[in-house]
C-alpha positions in Angstrom: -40.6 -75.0 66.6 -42.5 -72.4 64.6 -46.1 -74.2 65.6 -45.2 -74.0 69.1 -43.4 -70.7 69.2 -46.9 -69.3 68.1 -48.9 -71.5 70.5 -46.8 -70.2 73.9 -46.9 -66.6 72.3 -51.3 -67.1 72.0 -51.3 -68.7 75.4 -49.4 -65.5 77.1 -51.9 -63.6 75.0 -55.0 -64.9 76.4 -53.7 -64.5 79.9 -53.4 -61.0 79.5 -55.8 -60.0 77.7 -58.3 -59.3 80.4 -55.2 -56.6 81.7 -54.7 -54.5 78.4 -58.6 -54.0 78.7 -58.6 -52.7 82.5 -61.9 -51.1 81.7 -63.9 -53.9 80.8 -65.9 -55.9 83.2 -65.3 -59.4 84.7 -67.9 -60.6 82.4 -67.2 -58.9 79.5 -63.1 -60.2 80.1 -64.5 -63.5 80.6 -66.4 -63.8 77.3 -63.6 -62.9 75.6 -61.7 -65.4 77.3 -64.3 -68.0 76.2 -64.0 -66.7 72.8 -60.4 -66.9 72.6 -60.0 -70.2 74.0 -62.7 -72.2 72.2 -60.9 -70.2 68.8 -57.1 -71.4 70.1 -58.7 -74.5 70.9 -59.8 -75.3 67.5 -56.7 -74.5 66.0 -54.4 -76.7 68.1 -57.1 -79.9 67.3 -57.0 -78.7 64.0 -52.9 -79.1 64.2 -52.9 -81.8 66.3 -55.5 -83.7 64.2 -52.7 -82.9 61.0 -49.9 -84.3 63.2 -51.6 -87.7 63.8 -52.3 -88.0 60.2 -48.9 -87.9 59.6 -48.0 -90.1 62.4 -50.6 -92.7 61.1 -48.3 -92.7 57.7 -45.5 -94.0 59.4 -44.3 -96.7 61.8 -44.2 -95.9 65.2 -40.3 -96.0 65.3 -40.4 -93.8 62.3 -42.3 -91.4 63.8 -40.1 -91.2 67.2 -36.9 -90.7 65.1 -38.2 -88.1 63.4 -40.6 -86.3 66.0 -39.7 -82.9 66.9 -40.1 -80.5 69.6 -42.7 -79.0 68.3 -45.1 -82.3 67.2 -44.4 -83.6 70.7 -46.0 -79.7 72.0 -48.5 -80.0 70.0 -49.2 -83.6 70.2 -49.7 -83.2 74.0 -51.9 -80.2 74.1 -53.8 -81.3 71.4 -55.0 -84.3 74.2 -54.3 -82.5 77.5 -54.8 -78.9 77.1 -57.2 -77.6 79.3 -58.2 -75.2 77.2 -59.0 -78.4 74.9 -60.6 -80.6 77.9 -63.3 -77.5 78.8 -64.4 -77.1 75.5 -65.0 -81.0 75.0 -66.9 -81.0 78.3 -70.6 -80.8 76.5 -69.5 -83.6 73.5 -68.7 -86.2 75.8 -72.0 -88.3 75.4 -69.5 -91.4 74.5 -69.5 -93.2 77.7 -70.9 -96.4 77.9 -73.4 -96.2 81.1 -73.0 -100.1 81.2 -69.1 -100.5 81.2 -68.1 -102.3 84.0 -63.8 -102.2 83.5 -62.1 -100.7 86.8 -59.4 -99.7 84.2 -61.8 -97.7 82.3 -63.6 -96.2 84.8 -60.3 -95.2 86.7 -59.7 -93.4 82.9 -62.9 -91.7 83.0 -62.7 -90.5 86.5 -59.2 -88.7 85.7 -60.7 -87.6 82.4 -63.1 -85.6 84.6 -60.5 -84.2 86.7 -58.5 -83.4 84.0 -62.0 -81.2 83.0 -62.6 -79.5 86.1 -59.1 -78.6 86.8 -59.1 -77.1 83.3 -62.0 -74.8 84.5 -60.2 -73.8 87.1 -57.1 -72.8 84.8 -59.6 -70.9 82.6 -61.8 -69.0 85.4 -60.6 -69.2 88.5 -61.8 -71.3 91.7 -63.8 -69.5 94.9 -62.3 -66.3 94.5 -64.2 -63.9 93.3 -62.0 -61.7 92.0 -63.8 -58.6 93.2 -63.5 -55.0 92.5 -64.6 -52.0 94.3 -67.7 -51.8 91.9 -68.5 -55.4 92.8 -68.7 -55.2 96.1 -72.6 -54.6 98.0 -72.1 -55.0 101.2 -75.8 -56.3 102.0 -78.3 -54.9 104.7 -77.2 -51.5 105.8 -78.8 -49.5 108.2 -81.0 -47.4 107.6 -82.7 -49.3 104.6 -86.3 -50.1 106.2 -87.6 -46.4 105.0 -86.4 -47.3 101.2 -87.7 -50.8 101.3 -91.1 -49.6 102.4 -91.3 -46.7 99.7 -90.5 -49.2 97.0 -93.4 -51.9 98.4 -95.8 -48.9 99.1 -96.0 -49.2 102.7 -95.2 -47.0 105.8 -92.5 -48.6 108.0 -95.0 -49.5 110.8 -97.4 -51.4 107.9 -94.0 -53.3 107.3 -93.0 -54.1 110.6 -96.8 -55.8 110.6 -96.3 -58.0 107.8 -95.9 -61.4 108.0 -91.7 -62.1 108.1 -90.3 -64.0 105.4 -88.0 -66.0 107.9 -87.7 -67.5 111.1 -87.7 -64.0 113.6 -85.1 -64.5 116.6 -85.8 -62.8 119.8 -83.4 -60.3 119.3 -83.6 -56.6 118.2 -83.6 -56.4 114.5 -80.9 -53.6 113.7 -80.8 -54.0 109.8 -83.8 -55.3 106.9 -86.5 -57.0 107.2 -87.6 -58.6 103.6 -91.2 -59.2 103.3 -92.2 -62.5 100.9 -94.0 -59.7 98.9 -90.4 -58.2 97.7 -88.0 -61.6 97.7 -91.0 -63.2 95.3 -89.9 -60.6 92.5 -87.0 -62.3 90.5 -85.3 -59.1 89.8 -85.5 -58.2 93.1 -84.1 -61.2 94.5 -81.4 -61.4 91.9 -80.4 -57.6 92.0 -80.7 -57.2 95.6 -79.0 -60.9 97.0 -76.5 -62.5 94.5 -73.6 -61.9 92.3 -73.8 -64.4 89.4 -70.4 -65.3 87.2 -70.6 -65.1 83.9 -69.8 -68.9 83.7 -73.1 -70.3 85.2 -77.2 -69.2 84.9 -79.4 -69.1 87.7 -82.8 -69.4 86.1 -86.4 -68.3 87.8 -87.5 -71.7 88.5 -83.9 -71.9 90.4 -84.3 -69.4 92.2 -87.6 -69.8 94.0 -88.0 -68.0 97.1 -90.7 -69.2 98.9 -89.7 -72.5 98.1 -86.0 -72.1 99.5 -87.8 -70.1 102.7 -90.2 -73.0 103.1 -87.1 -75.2 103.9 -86.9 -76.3 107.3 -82.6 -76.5 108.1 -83.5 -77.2 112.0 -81.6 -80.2 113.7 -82.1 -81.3 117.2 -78.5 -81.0 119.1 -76.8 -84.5 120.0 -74.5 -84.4 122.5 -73.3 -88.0 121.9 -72.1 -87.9 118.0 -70.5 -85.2 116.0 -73.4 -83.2 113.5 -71.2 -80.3 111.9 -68.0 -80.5 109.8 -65.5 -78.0 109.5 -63.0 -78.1 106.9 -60.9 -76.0 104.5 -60.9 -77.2 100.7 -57.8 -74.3 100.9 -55.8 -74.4 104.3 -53.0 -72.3 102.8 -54.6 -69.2 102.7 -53.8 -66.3 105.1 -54.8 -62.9 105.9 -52.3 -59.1 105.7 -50.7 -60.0 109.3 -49.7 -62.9 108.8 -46.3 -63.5 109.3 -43.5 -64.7 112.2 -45.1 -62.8 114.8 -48.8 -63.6 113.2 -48.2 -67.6 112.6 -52.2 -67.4 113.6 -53.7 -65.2 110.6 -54.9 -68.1 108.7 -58.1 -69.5 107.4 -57.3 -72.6 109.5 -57.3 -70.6 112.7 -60.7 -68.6 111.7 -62.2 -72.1 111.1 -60.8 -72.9 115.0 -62.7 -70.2 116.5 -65.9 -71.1 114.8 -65.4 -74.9 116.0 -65.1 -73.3 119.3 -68.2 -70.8 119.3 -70.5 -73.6 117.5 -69.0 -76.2 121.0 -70.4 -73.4 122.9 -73.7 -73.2 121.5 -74.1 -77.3 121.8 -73.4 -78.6 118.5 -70.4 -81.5 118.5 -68.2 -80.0 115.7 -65.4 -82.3 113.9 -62.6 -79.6 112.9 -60.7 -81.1 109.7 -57.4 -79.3 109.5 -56.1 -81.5 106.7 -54.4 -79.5 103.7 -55.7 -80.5 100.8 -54.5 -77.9 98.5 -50.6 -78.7 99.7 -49.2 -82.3 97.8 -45.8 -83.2 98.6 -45.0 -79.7 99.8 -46.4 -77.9 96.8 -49.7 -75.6 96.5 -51.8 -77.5 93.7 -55.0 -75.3 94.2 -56.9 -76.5 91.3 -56.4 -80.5 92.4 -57.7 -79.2 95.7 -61.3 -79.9 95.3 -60.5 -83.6 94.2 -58.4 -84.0 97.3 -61.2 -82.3 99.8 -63.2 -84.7 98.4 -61.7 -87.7 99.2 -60.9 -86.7 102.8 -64.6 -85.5 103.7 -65.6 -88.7 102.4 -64.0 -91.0 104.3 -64.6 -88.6 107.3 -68.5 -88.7 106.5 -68.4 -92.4 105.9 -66.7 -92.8 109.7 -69.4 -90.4 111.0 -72.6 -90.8 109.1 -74.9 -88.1 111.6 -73.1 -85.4 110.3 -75.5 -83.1 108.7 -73.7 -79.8 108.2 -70.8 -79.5 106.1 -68.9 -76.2 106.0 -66.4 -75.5 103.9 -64.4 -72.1 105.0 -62.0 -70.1 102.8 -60.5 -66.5 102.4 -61.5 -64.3 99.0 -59.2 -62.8 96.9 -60.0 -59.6 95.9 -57.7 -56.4 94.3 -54.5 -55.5 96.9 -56.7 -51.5 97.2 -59.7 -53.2 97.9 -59.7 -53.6 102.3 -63.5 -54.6 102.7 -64.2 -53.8 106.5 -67.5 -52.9 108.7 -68.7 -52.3 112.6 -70.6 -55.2 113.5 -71.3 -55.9 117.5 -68.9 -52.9 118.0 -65.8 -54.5 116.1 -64.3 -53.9 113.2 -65.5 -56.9 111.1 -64.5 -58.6 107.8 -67.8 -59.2 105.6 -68.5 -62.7 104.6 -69.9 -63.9 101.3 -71.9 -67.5 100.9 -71.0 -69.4 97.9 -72.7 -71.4 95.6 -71.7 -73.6 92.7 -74.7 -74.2 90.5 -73.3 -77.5 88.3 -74.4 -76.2 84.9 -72.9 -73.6 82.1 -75.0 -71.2 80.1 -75.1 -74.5 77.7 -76.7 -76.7 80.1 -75.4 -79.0 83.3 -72.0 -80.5 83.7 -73.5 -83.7 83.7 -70.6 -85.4 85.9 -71.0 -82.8 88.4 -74.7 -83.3 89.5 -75.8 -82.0 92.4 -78.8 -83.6 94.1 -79.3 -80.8 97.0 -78.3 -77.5 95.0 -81.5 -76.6 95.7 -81.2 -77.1 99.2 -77.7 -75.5 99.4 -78.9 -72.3 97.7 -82.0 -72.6 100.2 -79.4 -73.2 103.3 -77.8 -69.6 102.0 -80.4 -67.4 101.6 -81.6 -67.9 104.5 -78.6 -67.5 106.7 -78.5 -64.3 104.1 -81.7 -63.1 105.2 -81.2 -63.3 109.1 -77.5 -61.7 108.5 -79.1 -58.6 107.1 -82.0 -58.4 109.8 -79.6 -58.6 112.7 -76.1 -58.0 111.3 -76.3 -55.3 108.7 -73.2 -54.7 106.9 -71.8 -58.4 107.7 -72.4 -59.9 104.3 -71.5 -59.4 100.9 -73.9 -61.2 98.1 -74.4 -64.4 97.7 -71.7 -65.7 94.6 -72.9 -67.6 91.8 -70.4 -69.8 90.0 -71.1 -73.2 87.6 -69.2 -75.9 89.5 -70.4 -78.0 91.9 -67.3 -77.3 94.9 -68.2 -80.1 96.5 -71.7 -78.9 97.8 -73.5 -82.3 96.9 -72.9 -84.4 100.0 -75.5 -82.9 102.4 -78.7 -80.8 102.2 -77.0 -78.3 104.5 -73.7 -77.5 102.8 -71.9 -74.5 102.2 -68.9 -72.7 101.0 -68.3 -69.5 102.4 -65.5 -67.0 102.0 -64.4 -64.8 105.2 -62.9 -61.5 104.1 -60.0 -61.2 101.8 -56.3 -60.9 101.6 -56.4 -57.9 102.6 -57.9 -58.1 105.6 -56.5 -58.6 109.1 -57.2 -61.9 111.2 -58.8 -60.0 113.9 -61.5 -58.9 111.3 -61.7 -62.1 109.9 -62.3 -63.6 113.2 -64.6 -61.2 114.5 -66.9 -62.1 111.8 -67.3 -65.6 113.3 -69.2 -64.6 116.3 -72.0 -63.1 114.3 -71.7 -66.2 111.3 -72.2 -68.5 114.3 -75.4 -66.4 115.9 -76.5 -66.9 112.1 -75.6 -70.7 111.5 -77.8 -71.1 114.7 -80.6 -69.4 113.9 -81.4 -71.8 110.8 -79.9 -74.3 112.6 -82.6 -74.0 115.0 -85.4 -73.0 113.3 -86.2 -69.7 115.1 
């Protein structure tokens, strides 16, 4: 009772040690989470490895008869933790490539869900968690004059230059980035993306001209469905919502998208499925798992789908109410998401991602257009090492629309611009 006395008391203190630091940064609370965990984790193997070494001494019924509370605790989290799984996740490099068993690969495949939902435990999912001083709300007016001191040109040498990205026939009311500024890596990093401590985004990554060079355009079918909808987590809801605001969900903002994309031509399948809701309970860190079945089979049944969008709601601090004037409306910002697959140790090797580059690409650009024509719409682009189910098209991506504390009228009022956006890569303008 003593071993697991001191395990639940180490547990509580890990999950509040971020809060008896308020000061510190996210990174700097996460690296001591890391710390802590990997240390805690350690010690329960270390235990658990002493428990077996007993158990080995004695028969099984032995060992039943005289097992206590506290072998059983620490007999489970010493194989399910998932402070234990996360920090096993880079000394798997057991599995036979060439075995063949269902039965074993069923054990595997829960083995890795068992490892991803323990990241989720540890860090979070989506949300990013944000505080006043990490919010940059991306392309406000009045920037040109700055951006043209800091490249050494006048505004009208700027205006001249060649764009870095498809230019739609529109007035440009916010920043126009030149290729000359988004090829500097600091620039790009500082200026466009917010990176979590628990992933690296690397210069070869993040290769502008490359990701600009991208062509996203589709010709419109009227005859078979080419964008997906859906909502990895259908349970979240904005400050109205209520009996007399049933409406304020994410579900709801993803409806009114659905119906400006209809509008513009694209046939749009609208999953409303709720993944993150099993047998009437809110499992958010299975959701993923779930999603991914369902899109699946939904992308097996419709194979010319080519866009996959995947919208959510942030959460951010309860004083934190992110809001801006776009087209004359009082407008919750959007953020794009990306999961890059890897840790600062290397990739999550059974969470590859064939099209990340193409995902980040897909981004930027719909980045890039939002602060030319919609200044103040976007927040930076988020950085975060899972994958979030980005990996089954080229044109994937995850993004988060406003935050708790934001209204569904501002939420949905930032759809009308996204779907200008979505658009304009969408039709190579």
């Amino acid at each position: 009772m003593l071993a697991s006395g001191v395990i639940l008391i180490a547990a509580l203190a890990g999950k509040y040690a971020a809060e008896w630091e308020p000061e510190q940064s996210s990174i700097q609370a996460d690296a001591k989470k890391q710390w802590f965990a990997k240390g805690l984790a350690s010690w329960i193997r270390y235990s658990y490895g002493a428990e077996e070494q007993k158990k080995e001494q004695k028969s099984e019924a032995d060992w039943m008869q005289q097992d206590t509370v506290g072998r059983k605790i620490i007999s489970w989290i010493g194989k399910w933790s998932p402070l234990v799984c996360f920090y096993e996740l880079y000394q798997d490099g057991g599995e036979d490539e060439a075995e063949t068993d269902p039965s074993y690969t069923r054990y595997l495949d829960k083995q890795r869900v068992m490892k991803e939902s323990a990241y989720l435990y540890l860090f979070g999912d989506e949300n990013s968690g944000s505080g006043k001083e990490d919010i940059v709300i991306e392309g406000a007016q009045g920037e040109e004059a700055q951006m043209a001191q800091g490249a050494g040109m006048t505004l009208e040498e700027m205006a001249q230059g060649a764009p870095a990205y498809h230019i739609r026939k529109q007035p440009i009311t916010g920043t126009k980035y030149v290729m000359e500024q988004l090829a500097d890596y600091d620039f790009l990093m500082q200026r466009f993306y917010s990176v979590h401590s628990s992933t690296t985004a690397s210069r070869e990554e993040m290769d502008a001209k490359k990701m600009l060079e991208m062509d996203f355009s589709l010709e419109k079918d009227p005859n078979q469905p080419q964008i997906l909808i859906y909502h990895t987590h259908s349970q979240e809801t904005y400050a109205d919502y209520g009996a007399e605001h049933p409406e304020a969900t994410v579900v709801e903002v993803g409806n009114y998208l659905t119906e400006l994309l209809r509008q513009k031509g694209y046939q749009v399948i609208h999953d409303t499925s709720q993944y993150d809701l099993i047998n009437g309970q809110l499992d958010r860190n299975h959701a993923y798992n779930y999603a991914l079945d369902g899109i699946t089979t939904i992308l097996q049944k419709n194979p010319s789908i080519q866009v996959i969008l995947d919208i959510h709601r942030d959460g951010v601090r309860e004083d934190l109410h992110m809001v801006s004037e776009v087209n004359k409306k009082a407008t919750a910002p959007i953020m794009f998401f990306n999961g890059m697959s890897q840790t600062p140790e290397g990739p999550i090797e059974y969470l590859q991602n064939p099209h990340k580059l193409e995902n980040l690409a897909f981004s930027l650009q719909m980045q890039l257009d939002a602060a030319a024509y919609y200044p103040g719409l976007t927040r930076k682009i988020y950085l975060k090492g899972l994958r979030y189910n980005l990996h089954l098209r080229p044109r994937s991506a995850l993004i988060e629309v406003g935050a708790q504390t934001n209204t569904y009228e501002e939420a949905r009022n930032a759809m009308e611009p996204l779907a200008e956006i979505l658009d304009m890569v969408l039709s190579g303008e």
